[in-house]
N, C-alpha and C positions, 0 to 999 in steps of 0.2 A: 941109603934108602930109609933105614928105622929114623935116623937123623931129620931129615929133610919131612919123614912123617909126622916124626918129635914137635918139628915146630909148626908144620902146618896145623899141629894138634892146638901148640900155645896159641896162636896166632888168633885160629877163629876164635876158641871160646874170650880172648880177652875183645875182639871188635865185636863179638855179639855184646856183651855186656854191656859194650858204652852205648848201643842200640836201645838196649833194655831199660840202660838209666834214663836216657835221654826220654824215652818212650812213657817212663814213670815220671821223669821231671812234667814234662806236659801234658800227662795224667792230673796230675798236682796241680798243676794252674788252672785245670782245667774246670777241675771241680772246685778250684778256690774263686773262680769267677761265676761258676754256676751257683755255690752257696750264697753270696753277695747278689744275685741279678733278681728280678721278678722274672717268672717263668712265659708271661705270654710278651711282653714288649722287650724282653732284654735289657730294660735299664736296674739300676740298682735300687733294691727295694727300698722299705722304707727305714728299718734300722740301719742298712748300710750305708744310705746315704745320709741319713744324721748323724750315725759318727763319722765319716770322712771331710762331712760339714762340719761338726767341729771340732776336728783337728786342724783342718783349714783357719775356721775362725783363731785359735791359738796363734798360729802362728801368723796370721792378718794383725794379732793386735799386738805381739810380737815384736812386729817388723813397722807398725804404724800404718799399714794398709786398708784400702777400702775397699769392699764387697756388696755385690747385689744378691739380693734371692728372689729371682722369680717364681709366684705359684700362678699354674695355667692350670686352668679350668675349660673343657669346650660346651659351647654355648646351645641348648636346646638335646643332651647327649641322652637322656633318663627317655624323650619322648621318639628319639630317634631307635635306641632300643625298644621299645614298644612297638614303634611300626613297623621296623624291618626287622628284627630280632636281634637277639645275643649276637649269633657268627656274624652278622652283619657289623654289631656294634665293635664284637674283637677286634674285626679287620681294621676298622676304622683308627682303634689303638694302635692298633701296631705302625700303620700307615704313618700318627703323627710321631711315633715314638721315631721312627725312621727317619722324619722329617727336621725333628730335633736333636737327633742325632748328627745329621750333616753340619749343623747350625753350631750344636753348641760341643767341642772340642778339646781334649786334654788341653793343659792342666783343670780348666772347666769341669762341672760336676753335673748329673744328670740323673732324676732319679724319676720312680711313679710310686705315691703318695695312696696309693688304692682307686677305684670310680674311675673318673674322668680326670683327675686331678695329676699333674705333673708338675716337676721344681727343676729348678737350673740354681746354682750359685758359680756366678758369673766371677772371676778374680780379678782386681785390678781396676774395679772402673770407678775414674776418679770422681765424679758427680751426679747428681740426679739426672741432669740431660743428659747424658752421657749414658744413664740406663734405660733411662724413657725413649731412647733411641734403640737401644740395642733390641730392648722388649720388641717395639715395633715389628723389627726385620725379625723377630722369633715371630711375632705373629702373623706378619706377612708370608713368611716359609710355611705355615702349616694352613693357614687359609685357601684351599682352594677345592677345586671338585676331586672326588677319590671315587675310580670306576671300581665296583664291589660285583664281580659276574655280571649281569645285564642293567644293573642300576649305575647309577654316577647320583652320588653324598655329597652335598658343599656339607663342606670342612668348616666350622667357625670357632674360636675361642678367646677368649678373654684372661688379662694377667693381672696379675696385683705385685707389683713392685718395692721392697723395702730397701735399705741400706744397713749395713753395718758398719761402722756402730751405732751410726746416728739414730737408728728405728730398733736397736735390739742389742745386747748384748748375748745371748746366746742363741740354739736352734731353735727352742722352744719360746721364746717371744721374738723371734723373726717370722715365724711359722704363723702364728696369732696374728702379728702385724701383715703379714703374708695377705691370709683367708682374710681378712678385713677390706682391704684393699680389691682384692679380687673379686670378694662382695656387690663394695659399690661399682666396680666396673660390668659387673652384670646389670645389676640395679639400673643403671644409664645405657642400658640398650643392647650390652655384647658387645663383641668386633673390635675391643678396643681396650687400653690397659689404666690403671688409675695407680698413684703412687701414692703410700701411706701418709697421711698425715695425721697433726694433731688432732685433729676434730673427728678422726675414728675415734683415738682412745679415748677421748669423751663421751663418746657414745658410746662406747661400752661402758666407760665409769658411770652414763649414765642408765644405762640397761640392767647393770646391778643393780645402784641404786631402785630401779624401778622393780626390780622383781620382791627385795624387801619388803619394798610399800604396800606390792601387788599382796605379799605373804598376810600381812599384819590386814590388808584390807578383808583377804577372803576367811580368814578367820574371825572377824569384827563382822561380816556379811556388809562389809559400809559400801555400797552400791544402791544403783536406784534405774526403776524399767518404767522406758518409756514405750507408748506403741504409737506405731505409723501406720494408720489407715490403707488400705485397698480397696479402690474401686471400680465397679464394671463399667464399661463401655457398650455402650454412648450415656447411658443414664447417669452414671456417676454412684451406681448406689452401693454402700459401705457391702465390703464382703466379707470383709477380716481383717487383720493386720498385724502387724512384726511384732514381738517384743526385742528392743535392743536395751543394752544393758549399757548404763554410765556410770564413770566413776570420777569422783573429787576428791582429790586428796589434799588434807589439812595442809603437808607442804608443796606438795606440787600445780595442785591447782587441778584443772579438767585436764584428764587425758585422754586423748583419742581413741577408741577403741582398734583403732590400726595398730597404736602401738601394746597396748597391755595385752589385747590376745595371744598374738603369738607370743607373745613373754609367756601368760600364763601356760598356752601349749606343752614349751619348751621345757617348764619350767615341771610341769606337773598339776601344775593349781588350777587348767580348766575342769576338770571333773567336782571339783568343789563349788567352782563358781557357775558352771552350766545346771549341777543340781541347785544352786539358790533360786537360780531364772526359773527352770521346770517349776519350783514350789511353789516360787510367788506367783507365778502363772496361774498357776492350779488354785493357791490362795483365793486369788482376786474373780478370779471365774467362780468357785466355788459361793465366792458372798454373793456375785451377782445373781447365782442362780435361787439363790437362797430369798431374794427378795423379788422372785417370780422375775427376772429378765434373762432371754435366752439370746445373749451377741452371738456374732458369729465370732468362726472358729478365730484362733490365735496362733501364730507360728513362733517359735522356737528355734536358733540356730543351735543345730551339734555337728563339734570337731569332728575331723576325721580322726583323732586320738581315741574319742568316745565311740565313736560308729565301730571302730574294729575293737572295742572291747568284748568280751563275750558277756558280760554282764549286764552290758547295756538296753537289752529289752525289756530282761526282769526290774532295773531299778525305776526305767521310763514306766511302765504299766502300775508297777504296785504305788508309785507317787499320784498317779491320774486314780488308782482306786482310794487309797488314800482320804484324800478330799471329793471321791464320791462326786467325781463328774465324769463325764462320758469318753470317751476315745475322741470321736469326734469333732470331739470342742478344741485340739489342739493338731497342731501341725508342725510336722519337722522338719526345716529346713535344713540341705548340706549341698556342700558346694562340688562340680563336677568333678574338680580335681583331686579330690578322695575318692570319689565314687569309681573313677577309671584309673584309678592307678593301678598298678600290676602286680600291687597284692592286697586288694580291695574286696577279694571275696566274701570273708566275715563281713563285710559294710554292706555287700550285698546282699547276703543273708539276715542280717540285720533289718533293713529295710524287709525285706518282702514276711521278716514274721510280723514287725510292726502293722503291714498295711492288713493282715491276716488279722487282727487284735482289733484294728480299725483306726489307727491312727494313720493317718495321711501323710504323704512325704512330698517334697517340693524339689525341686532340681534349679540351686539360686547359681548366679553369677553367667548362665551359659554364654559360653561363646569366647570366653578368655582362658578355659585351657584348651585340653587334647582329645578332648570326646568328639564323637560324630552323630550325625542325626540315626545311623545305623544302632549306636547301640542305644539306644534309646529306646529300643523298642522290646524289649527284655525287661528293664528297669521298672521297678516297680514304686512309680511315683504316679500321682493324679498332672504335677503341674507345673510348667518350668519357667525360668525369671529370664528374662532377657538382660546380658549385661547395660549398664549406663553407658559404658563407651559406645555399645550401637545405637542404642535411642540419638545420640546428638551426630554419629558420624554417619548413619543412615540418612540423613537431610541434607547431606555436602559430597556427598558421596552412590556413585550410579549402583555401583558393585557393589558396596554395603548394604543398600537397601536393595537388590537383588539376593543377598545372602540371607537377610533378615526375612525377606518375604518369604525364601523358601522355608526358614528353620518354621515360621508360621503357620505356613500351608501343612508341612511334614507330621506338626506336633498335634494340627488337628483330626487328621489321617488316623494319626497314633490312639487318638480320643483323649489327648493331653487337651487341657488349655494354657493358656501362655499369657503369662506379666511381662509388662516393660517398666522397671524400674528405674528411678533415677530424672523423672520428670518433671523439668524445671521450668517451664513456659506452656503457653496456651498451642502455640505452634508443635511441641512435641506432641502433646496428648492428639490435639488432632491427625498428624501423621499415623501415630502407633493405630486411633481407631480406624483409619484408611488402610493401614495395612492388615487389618482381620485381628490384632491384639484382643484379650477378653477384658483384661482388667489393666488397672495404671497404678504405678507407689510412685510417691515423690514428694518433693517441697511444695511443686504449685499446688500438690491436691491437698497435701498434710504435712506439717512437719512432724515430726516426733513429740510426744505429748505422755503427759501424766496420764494416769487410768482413771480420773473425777473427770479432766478433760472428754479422752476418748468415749465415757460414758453421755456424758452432755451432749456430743453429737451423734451417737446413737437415735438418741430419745428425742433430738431437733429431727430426724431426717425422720421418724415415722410419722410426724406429721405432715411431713412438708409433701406439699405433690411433686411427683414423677419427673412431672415437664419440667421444673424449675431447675433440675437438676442436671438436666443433660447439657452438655455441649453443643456449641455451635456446629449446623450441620453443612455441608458441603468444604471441607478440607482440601487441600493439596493435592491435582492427580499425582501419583505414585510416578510417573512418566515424564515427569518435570524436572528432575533434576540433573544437573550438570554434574 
């Protein structure tokens, strides 16, 4: 009996132990998988998955093998979180994390990169078509409607595609070549993947390059402001106009101001170069006033870099007292997609001490981000721009100019008045005044002009009569088009 207890005694405690190891072995993995994973989609985060990447890479070049890395981005995610919220946006991850996960399979790597942004390095694939294929059916697999409680989300994104070795030798310029590519596949519409080439990294060699120039130019202040007239409807008669800023560089030549601003944004240099525009503003208005002429007001654009500065009222105001002209004589224009983003509050506050001071704000570009005529009504602007792509697609288009009409009707409800900029023919402007528009910017009315220019037709139009000035009347019914 003692015997037969003897070992029932060994027996358990050595079969419980190997329970116990066993139990702490997959303990062990367990947290060695959860210290490596990101904690809402379960892929591997982002340092785990660049060093498994390049230890992979090592041993790809190694062995003489070739590797993809795909970087997915999903397309419109920033404004899908704003409508429907966070939980909605998680789900939405996780959804495609799951959806990538079926797809892409050991020995394959799979990580999330932070945001919306997710990476694959694919092993083995012997050439570019051969990736630009595989990306496809990545994107294919995550494209589609995702039911989130009572909504259904189409699902979109977009890849950017490199190779190794041929586009990078390690994670950190595969990564670069990556977002590059990813880039332009946004850029051309979404839905769809781009493979790196050389004419990126030119365009970054060239983006360097140009931020240099941008440095030396905004310290040189070697820039020069043109303005482009605003005018009312149906009369035509001047109400104000832009200042836009150009710049020539000794080696580059003229650059678009498409390309240097967001350089300078990025870069930091717009606060330097948006106060040169304020002062020579302020300059040029201040001589005029000095020789008894009262133009009308001037507008000014500021970033949304500047808007959410806190310092940004105080430097605007004491520049306009400064030169000892009025609040009034200037106007700030900013574009909607700073104003509504989801952490635009200071922008907002910013505006509404301005209009309190007396400076005017403008609401330019609408219609090409993610605002609505709702919140518009809060906002503490006098007056909004209608983008240029609805002036010309409101005339070929039934539903666009039913959108445009309404945003018109809404803004003048609000006690807004509304610009349609970007007016290139006789046929736009009479539409826009058919449609209830108050004023027009554009080529046919004005190009951009020197301020001896813009003065000289100042002081032609107050003699000229009224009538001469107006458009031709009886335009397009609104109901006319196809």
């Amino acid at each position: 009996m003692s015997d037969s207890v003897s070992a029932g005694g060994e027996c358990e405690p050595r079969h419980g132990g190997a329970e116990t190891a066993a139990e702490l072995q997959r303990a062990r993995q367990d947290l060695q998988r959860l210290a490596i994973m990101e904690p809402l989609t379960r892929l591997l985060h982002r340092q785990a998955f660049d060093e498994q990447v390049q230890q992979e890479l090592a041993d790809a070049s190694a062995h003489g093998r070739q590797c993809t890395l795909v970087v997915i981005g999903l397309d419109g995610f920033r404004l899908l979180n704003q409508v429907y919220g966070q939980r909605v946006g998680d789900r939405i991850l996780q959804a495609v994390a799951a959806r990538l996960r079926n797809f892409v399979r050991e020995p394959n790597l799979l990580g999330r990169r932070g945001g919306d942004e997710f990476v694959a390095l694919l092993r083995d694939i012997a050439d570019a078509d051969a990736a630009m294929g595989a990306t496809r059916e990545m994107l294919a697999a995550i494209q589609r409607l995702e039911r989130v409680g009572n909504l259904e989300v189409q699902v979109d994104a977009s890849a950017g595609v490199v190779l190794f070795p041929a586009d990078g030798g390690d994670i950190d310029s595969l990564m670069e070549a990556g977002d590059g590519a990813l880039a332009r596949a946004k850029r051309e519409g979404g839905r769809r993947c781009a493979r790196f080439s050389a004419d990126l990294g030119r365009a970054k060699d060239l983006r360097i390059r140009l931020e240099q120039r941008l440095r030396r130019a905004c310290e040189a202040r070697d820039f020069r402001l043109l303005y482009q007239p605003q005018v009312s409807l149906p009369d035509r008669r001047l109400i104000g106009a832009e200042a836009l800023v150009r710049w020539n560089d000794a080696e580059l030549g003229d650059i678009s101001p498409a390309e240097f601003i967001p350089i300078a944004e990025a870069s930091g240099l717009i606060d330097g170069l948006s106060d040169w525009v304020l002062r020579e503003v302020c300059r040029q208005r201040q001589m005029w006033r000095q020789v008894g002429l009262d133009l009308p007001p001037v507008a000014i654009n500021l970033s949304g870099v500047q808007l959410r500065s806190p310092g940004c009222v105080r430097s605007v105001l004491e520049t306009i007292d400064e030169f000892q002209i009025s609040p009034e004589e200037i106007e700030i224009e900013i574009t909607e997609t700073w104003v509504f983003d989801s952490s635009s509050l200071l922008a907002q506050e910013n505006l509404q001490r301005l209009k309190m001071a007396g400076v005017r704000s403008v609401l330019d570009d609408f219609g090409v981000g993610a605002s609505s005529l709702v919140q518009l009504r809060d906002l503490p602007i006098h007056r909004l721009k209608i983008d240029r792509s609805f002036t010309v697609e409101c005339m070929r288009n039934a539903r666009t100019l039913t959108i445009v009409k309404a945003v018109i009707d809404m803004a003048h409800n609000l006690g807004l008045t509304v610009t349609a900029e970007g007016i290139e023919t006789a046929d736009q402007e009479s539409w826009m005044h058919h449609l209830g528009c108050d004023s027009v910017q554009g080529f046919y009315i004005a190009r951009p002009m020197p301020a001896e220019d813009f003065l000289r037709r100042y002081l032609a139009e107050r003699t000229q009569p009224t009538s001469s000035r107006s458009i031709v009347d009886g335009g397009p019914a609104v109901d006319s088009v196809q």
